[in-house]
N, C-alpha and C positions, 0 to 999 in steps of 0.2 A: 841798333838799339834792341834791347829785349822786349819784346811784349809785357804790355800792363799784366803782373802776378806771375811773368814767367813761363807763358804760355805758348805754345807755337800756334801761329795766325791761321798757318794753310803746312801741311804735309807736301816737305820742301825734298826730303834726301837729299841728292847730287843736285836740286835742280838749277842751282847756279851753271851748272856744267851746259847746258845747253846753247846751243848758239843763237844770236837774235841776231837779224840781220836787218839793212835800210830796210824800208817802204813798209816797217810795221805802222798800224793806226796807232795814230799818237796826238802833241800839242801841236797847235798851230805853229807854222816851219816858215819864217824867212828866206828871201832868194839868197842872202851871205850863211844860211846853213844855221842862224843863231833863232833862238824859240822866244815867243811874244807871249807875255804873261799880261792877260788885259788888266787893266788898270794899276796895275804895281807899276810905278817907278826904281830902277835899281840903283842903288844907291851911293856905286859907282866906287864903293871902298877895299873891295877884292883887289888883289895884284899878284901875280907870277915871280919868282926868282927861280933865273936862269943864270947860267955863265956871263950870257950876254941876250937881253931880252928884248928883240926888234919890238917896234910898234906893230899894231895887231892891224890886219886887212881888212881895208877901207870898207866900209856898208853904205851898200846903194844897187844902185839900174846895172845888174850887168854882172854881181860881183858871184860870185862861183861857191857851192856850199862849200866847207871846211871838208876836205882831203888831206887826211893825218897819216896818209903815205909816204912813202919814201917818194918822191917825184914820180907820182904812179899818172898815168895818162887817165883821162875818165873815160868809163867802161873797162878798166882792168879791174884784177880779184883786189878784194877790199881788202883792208888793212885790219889784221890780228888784234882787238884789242882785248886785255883781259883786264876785270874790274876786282880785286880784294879790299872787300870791306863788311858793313853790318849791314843792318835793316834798313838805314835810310838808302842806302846802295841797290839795297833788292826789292824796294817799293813796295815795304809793308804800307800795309791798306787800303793800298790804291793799285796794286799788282805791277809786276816784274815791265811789261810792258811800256810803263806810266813812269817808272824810275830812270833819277836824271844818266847814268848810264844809257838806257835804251832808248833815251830823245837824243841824245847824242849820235848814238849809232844811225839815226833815222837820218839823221840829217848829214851827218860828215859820213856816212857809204866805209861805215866800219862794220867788219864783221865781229861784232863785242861775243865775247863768253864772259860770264856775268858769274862769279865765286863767290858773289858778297853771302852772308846770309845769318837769318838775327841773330841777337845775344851775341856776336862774336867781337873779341877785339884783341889786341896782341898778345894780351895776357889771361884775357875772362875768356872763358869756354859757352861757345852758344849752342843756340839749342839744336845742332847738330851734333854738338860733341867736336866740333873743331873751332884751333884760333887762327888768326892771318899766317903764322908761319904756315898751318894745316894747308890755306888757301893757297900759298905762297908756293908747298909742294905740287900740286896741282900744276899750278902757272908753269910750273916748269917745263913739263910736258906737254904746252899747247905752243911752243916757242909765237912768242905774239910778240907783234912789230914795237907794241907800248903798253905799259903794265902801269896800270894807275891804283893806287894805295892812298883808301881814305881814313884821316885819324878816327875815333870812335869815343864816345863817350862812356859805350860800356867799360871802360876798362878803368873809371872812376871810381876812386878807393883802394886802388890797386897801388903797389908801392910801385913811385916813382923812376928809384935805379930798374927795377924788373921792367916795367916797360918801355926803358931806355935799352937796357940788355938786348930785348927780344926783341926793339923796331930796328937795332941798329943787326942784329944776326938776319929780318929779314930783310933787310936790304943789300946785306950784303952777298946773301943766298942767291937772290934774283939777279944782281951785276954777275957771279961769278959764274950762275947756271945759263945769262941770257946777255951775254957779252956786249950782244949789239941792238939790244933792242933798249928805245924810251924808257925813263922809268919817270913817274911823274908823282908825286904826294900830292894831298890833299887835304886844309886843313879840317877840322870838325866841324860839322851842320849842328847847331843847337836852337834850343826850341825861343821864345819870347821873350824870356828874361837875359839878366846879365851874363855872361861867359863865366863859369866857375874859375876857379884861379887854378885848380889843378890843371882844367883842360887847356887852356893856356902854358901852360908847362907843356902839356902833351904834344900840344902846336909844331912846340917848339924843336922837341924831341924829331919830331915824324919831319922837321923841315931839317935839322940837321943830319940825321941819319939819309935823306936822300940826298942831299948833296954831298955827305962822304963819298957816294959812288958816284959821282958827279950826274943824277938827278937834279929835275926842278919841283919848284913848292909854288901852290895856287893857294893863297890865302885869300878863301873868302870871306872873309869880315863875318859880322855879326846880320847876315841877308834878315833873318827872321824876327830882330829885336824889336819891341813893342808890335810886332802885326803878326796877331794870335789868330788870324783869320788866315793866315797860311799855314797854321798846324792843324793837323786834326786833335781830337778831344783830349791827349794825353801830351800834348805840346812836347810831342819827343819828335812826331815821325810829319814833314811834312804832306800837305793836300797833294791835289795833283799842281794848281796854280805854283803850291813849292817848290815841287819835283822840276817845274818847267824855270823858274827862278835859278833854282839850284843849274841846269842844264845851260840858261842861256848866260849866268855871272861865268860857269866854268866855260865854255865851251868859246868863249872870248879871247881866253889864254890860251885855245887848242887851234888854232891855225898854223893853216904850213910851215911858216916861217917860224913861228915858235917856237913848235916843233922840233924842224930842222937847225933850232940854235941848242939842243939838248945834244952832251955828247952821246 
């Protein structure tokens, strides 16, 4: 999302490019690797399409954080993830740290590079001066095990073929430049009210274009609707409690088996 008036929050440059890795200070972590957001109930309407989507590993005594490796043993080099997306991606105003990317990484022992960064979306130019394709050149060059691509609101207003054109060119960029790595979409985070109808098309968009390249899509529902007490004051960019919502609804579709059911 762009900042309120079009501002840049904090002097970002590349700093998506940075690597974050587990054991940063972060939400409270689950022994299955999934993050607890105190008193929110979730609301259980998120879901994954894959080729073929197992049920997700079991939560309890014993059960192992999420390792979105290829069958990587624990204590081996973590798994490449790279994130393209906006501002809710790169944890405006609650810092890069705090974003549900880098709870993710904490807890599943990914080594995330984090590309998101505001104002950006497939077609709107953010306030770096790049769009996801921009982000998407990058990716290419970090060859990462699983490349997660979230839809974007910024790109609201924008004619519909254009950012069909450009989610389906970058998806198709990242299959042809990253043969064998995950490719995983993500629908759009929106603030307390209803889902706009365009964004819903866009949804739709970003879930077909990943499964042209036979990707899967995490539809998380509407996490935010009526509880304005997980957005901060411009009801675009979640708190941290969001960021942690945001992290534990996704991060349920990101188990091994999951995973390993993405060609």
């Amino acid at each position: 999302m762009r900042s309120p008036g079009g501002e840049t929050s904090r002097a970002k440059g590349r700093r998506g490019r940075r690597v974050l890795w587990a054991g940063l200070a972060g939400g409270a972590l689950l022994a299955s690797g999934l993050l607890l957001v105190d008193g929110i109930v979730v609301s259980g309407d998120s879901q994954v399409t894959t080729p073929s989507t197992p049920p997700a590993l079991p939560v309890g005594a014993g059960a192992q954080p999420t390792d979105v490796g290829h069958g990587r043993e624990p204590g081996a080099v973590p798994s490449t993830v790279v994130a393209i997306g906006d501002s809710i991606m790169d944890g405006h105003g609650v810092g890069e740290t705090d974003s549900w990317p880098a709870l993710l990484a904490q807890s599943g022992r990914w080594q995330l590079q984090n590309l998101a960064s505001d104002g950006t979306g497939f077609v709107t130019v953010g306030d770096d001066g790049e769009t996801f394709a921009d982000q998407a050149v990058v990716a290419e060059g970090l060859n990462p095990s699983i490349v997660i691509v979230a839809a974007s609101s910024n790109d609201l207003g924008q004619d519909d073929s254009a950012v069909q054109s450009t989610a389906d060119s970058v998806f198709q960029r990242l299959r042809t430049a990253l043969p064998l790595a995950k490719i995983v979409a993500v629908s759009a985070a929106w603030g307390s009210t209803p889902l706009p109808e365009q964004l819903v098309r866009f949804n739709q968009i970003v879930s077909d274009a990943s499964a042209s390249v036979g990707g899967a899509y995490i539809d998380i529902g509407q996490l935010f609707l009526d509880h304005p007490e997980l957005m901060q004051a411009d009801d675009t960019h979640p708190t941290v409690d969001g960021q942690n919502l945001l992290a534990e609804t996704i991060g349920r579709q990101l188990t091994v088996d999951q995973i390993a059911a993405i060609p």
